[in-house]
C-alpha positions in Angstrom: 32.8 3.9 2.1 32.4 0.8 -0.1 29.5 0.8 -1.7 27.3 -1.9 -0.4 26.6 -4.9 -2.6 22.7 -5.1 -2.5 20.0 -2.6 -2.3 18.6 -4.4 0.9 21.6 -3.7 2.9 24.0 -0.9 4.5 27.6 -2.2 5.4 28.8 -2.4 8.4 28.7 1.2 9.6 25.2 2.1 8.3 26.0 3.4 5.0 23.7 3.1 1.4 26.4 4.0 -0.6 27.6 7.3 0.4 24.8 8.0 2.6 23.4 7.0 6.8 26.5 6.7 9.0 25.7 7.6 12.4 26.4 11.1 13.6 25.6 11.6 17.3 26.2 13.4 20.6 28.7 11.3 22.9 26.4 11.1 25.2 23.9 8.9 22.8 27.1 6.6 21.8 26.3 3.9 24.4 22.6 3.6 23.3 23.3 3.5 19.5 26.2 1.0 20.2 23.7 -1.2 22.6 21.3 -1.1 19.8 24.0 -1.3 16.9 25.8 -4.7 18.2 22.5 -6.2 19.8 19.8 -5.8 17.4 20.7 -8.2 14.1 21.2 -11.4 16.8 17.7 -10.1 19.2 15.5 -10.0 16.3 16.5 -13.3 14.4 15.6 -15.1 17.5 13.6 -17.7 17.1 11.5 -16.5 20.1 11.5 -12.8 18.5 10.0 -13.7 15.4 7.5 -16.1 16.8 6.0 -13.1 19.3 6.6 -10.6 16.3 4.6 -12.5 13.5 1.9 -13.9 16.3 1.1 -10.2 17.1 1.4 -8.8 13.4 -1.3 -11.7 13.0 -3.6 -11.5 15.8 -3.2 -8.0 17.1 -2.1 -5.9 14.0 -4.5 -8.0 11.6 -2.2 -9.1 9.4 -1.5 -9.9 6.5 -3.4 -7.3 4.9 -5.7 -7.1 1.9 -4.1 -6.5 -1.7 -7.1 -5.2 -3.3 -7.9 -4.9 -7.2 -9.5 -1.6 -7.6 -11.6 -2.6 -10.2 -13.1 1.2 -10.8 -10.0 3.0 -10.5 -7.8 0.0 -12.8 -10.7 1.0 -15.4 -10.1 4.7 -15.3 -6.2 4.2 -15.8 -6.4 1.4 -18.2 -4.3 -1.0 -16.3 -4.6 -3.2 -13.0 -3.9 -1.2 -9.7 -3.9 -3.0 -6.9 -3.7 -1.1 -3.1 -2.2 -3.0 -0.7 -4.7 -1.9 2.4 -2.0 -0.8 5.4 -5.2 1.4 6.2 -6.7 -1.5 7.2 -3.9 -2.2 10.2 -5.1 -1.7 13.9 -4.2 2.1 14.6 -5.0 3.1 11.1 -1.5 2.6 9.2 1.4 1.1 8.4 3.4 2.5 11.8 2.6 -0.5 13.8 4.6 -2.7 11.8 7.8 -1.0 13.7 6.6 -0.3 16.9 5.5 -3.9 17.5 9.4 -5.0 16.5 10.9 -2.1 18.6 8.9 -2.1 21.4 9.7 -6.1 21.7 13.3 -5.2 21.2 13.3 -2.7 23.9 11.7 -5.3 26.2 15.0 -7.7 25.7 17.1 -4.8 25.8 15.4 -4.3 30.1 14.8 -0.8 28.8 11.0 0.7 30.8 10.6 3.8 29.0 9.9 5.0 25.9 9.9 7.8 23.6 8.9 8.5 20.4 8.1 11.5 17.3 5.2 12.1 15.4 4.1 14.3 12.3 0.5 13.3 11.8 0.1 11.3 14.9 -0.2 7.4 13.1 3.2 6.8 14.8 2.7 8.2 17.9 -0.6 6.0 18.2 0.7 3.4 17.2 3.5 3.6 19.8 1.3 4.4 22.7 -0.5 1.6 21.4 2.0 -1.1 22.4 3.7 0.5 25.4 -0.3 -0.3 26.7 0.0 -3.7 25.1 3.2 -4.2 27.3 2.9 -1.6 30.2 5.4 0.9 29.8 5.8 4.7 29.9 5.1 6.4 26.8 6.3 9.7 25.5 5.2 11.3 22.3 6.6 14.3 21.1 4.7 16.2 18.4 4.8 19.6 16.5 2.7 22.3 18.1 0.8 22.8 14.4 1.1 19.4 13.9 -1.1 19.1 17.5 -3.4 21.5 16.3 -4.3 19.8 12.4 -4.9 16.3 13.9 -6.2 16.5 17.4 -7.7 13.1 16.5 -4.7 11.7 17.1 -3.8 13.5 20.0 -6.6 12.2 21.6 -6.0 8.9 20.7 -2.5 8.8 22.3 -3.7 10.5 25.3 -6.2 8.0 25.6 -4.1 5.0 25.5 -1.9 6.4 28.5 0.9 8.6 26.7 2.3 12.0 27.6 2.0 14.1 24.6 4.5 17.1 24.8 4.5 20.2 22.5 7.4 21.0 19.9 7.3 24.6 20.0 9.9 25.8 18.0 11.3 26.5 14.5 8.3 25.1 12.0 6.9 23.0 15.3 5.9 20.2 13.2 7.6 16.7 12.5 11.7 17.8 12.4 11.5 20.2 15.7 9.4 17.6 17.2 12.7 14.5 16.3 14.4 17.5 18.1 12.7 17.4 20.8 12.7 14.1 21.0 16.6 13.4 21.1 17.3 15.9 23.8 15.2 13.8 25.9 17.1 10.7 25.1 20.3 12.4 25.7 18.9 13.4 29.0 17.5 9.8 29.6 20.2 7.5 28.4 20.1 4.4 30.9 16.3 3.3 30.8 14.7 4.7 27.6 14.5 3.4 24.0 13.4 5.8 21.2 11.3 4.4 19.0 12.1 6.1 15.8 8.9 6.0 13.3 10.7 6.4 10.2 14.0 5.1 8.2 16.3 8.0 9.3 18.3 8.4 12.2 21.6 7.3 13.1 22.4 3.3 11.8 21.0 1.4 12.9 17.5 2.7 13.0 17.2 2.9 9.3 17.9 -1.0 8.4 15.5 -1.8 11.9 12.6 0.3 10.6 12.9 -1.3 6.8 13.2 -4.8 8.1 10.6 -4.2 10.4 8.2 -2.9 7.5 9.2 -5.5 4.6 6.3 -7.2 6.0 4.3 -5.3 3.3 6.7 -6.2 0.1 6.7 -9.6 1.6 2.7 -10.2 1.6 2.5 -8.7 -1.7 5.2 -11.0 -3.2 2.9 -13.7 -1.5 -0.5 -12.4 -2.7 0.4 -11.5 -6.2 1.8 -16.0 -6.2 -1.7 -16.7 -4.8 -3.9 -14.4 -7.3 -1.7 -14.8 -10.5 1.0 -17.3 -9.7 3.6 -14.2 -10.7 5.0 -12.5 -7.8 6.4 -9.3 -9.2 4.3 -6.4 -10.1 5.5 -4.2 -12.8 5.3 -1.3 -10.9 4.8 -0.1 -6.7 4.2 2.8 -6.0 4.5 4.5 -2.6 4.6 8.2 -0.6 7.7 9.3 1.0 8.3 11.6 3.5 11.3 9.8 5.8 10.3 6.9 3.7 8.8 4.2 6.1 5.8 2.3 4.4 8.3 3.1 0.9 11.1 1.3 2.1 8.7 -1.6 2.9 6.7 -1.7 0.5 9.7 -2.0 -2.1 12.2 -3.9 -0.2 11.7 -7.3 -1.1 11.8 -6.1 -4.8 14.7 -3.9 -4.6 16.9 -6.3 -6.2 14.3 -7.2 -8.6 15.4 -4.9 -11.6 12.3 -5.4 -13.6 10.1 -4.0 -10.8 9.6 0.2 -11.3 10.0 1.9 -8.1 8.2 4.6 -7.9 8.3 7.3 -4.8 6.5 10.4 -4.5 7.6 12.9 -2.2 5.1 16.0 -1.3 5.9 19.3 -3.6 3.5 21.4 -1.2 2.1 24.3 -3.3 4.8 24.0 -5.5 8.3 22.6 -5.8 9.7 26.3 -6.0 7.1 28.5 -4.2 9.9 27.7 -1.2 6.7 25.7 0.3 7.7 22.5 -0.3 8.8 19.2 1.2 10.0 17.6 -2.0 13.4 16.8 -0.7 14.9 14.8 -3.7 14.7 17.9 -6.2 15.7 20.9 -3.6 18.0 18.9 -1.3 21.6 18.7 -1.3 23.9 16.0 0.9 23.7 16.9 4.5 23.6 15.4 7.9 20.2 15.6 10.0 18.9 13.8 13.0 21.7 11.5 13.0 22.9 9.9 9.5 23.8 11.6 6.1 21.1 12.0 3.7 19.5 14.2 1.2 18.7 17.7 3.0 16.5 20.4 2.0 19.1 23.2 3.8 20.6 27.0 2.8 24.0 27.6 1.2 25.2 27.7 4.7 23.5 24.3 5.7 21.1 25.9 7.6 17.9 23.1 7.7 14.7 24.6 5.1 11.5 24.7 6.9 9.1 22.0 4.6 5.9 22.3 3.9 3.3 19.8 3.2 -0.5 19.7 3.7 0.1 16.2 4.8 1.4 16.3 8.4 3.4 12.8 7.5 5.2 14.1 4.9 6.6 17.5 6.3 10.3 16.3 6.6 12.8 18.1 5.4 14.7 15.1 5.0 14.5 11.2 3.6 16.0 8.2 5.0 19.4 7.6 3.6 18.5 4.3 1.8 16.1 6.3 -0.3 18.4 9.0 -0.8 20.5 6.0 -2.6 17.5 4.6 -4.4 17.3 8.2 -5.8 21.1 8.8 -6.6 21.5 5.1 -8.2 18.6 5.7 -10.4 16.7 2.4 -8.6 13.9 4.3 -7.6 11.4 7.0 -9.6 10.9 10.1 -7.6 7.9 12.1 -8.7 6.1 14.9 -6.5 2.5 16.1 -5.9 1.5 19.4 -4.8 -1.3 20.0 -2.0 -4.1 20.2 -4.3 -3.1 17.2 -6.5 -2.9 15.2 -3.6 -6.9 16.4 -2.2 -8.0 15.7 -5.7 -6.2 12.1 -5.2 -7.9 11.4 -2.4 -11.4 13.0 -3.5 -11.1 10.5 -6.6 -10.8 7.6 -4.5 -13.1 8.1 -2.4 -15.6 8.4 -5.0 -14.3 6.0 -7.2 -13.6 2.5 -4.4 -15.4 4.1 -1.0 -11.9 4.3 0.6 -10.7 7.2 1.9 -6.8 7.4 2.0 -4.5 9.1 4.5 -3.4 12.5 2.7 0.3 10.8 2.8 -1.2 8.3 0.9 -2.9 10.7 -1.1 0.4 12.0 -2.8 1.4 7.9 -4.3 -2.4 7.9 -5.6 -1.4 11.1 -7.3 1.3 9.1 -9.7 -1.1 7.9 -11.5 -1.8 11.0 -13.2 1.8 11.3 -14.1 2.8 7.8 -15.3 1.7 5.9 -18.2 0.6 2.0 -17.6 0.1 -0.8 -20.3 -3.3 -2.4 -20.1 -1.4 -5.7 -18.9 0.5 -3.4 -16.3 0.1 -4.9 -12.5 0.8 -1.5 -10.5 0.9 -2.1 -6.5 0.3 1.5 -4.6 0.9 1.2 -0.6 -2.1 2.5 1.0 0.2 3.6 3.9 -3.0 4.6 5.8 -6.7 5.6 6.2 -7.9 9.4 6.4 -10.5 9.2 9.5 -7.4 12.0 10.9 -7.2 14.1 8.1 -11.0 14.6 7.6 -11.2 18.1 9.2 -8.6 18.8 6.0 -10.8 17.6 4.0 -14.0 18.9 4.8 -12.4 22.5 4.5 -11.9 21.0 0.6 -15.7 19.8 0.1 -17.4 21.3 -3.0 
């Protein structure tokens, strides 16, 4: 494949260099085609955009905050600012892409849709606007995943959506993709699958990171408006499939003096075989329809992850981050279980915000780096922890 000329976009089949593609079942062909030839021209419509950006602003709350954390910048000697996706309606950065999906799957006549969801922000946040528009939602969710944040759960249900049980292999966010595919397969003519992350078969990955360069695009803005320089030195972000990553660096991705810096989730550590850091255990593969980095046995069988963040217990990352990571673009650090609590403790105590345990883990890379004093360092706040409090009230001292 040729390799593509700018960070910000595959060619023409899908492909970051040597990774996405689109490996499907026949029987999905028709839908990824529908989606592949239709989606560029539907969303640059001038009537798309206007309905897209009027919701993001009155209904998502957009733009959001780019906070200076003045206590935690002190502690780190060096200015950290968090851009607040927390602060979203739902909770996180999800709704970014499900407002631009479901919007597409109006134009495209389809009435039902489907969806996956590790720790539930993307399966609220997509039950959240097939309410908003009055169609059949269908969340499908790990069985442990069900169990850690009932929250969630509850949330969905509430909104109207059938939440169904992945019950097998690790039952959290891979079995649950599973899950949901065979139902599209099953489903072809009227359903849309709203995918929550950048993986998938092309073009879901280059949808979901256009969708969510909202965030790099405000920050860009907000960074003009506070110190009339738009690019931070550094951004920081989680990644498990790499959503609120790939938007929170895209508009900088061809901005070489901009760090990237991702952080995956190394579980209880990167070699107690409890792990989901993907970039230092995974090998080229294929998985849930594009070629990526894969966390898989010498036979290609896929490795169960492990995270204590439901949201980052992938086994897998999109294929434009598995690029950043080859290329050398992007930073990829990790943060074990614990480091990721004692983030998110020191937060807490140090700004009275308490982060999402995804977000947790990008919090955690300030222990690792070293900043200037003049250093502007952006993290993405992907989203808040109201669903992972049982977690961390098991942690209190």
């Amino acid at each position: 494949m040729a390799e593509v000329q700018t960070y910000t976009t595959p060619d023409a089949h899908g492909y970051y260099g040597k990774f996405g593609g689109a490996f499907i079942p026949e029987m999905l062909q028709r839908n990824v085609e529908e989606l592949r030839t239709k989606y560029l021209d539907l969303i640059n419509e001038n009537d798309f955009q206007k309905e897209y950006h009027q919701l993001l602003c009155d209904y998502v709350g957009r733009p959001t905050p780019l906070y200076f954390a003045e206590r935690l910048s002190k502690l780190y000697q060096t200015k950290i600012f968090l851009k607040r996706e927390d602060l979203c309606h739902t909770g996180a950065h999800k709704i970014n892409n499900t407002i631009g999906q479901i919007l597409l799957a109006e134009r495209l006549g389809k009435k039902r849709i489907i969806a996956e969801t590790g720790a539930g922000q993307h399966g609220v946040a997509t039950a959240t606007v097939c309410a908003l528009k009055g169609l059949e939602c269908i969340v499908y969710m790990g069985e442990k995943d069900i169990e850690r944040q009932a929250p969630n759960v509850a949330r969905m249900k509430m909104l109207g959506a059938k939440v169904i049980p992945a019950k097998s292999g690790s039952k959290t966010l891979k079995d649950a993709t599973n899950e949901a595919i065979r139902d599209w397969i099953n489903h072809p003519n009227d359903t849309h699958y709203i995918i929550g992350s950048v993986v998938g078969p092309h073009p879901y990955p280059d949808m979901v990171t256009k969708f969510q360069s909202v965030i790099s695009e405000e920050i860009r803005k907000q960074l003009k408006e506070k110190y009339n320089h738009e690019l931070p030195d550094y951004v920081i972000a989680c990644v498990g499939g790499g959503s609120n990553a790939a938007g929170a660096f895209y508009h900088f991705l061809d901005e070489p003096d901009v760090k990237l810096i991702a952080v995956e989730a190394a579980g209880e550590g990167i070699h107690t075989g409890k792990s989901a850091a993907t970039t230092q255990l995974g090998r080229t593969g294929i998985l849930h329809g594009s070629k990526s980095l894969l966390m898989q046995t010498e036979d290609g069988q896929v490795v169960e992850p492990h995270s204590i963040s439901a949201g980052l217990d992938y086994p897998g990352i999109g294929p434009l981050h598995a690029y950043l990571y080859e290329s050398g673009r992007a930073l990829f650090l990790s943060a074990t279980d614990q480091q990721a609590l004692e983030a998110a403790f020191q937060l807490a105590k140090l700004e009275g915000i308490i982060p999402a345990l995804e977000s947790a883990h990008a919090l955690y890379a300030l222990e690792l780096m070293k900043f200037k004093q003049d250093h502007i360092v952006v993290i993405c706040l992907s989203g808040r922890g109201d669903k992972d409090l049982a977690t961390y009230m098991r942690h209190l001292d």
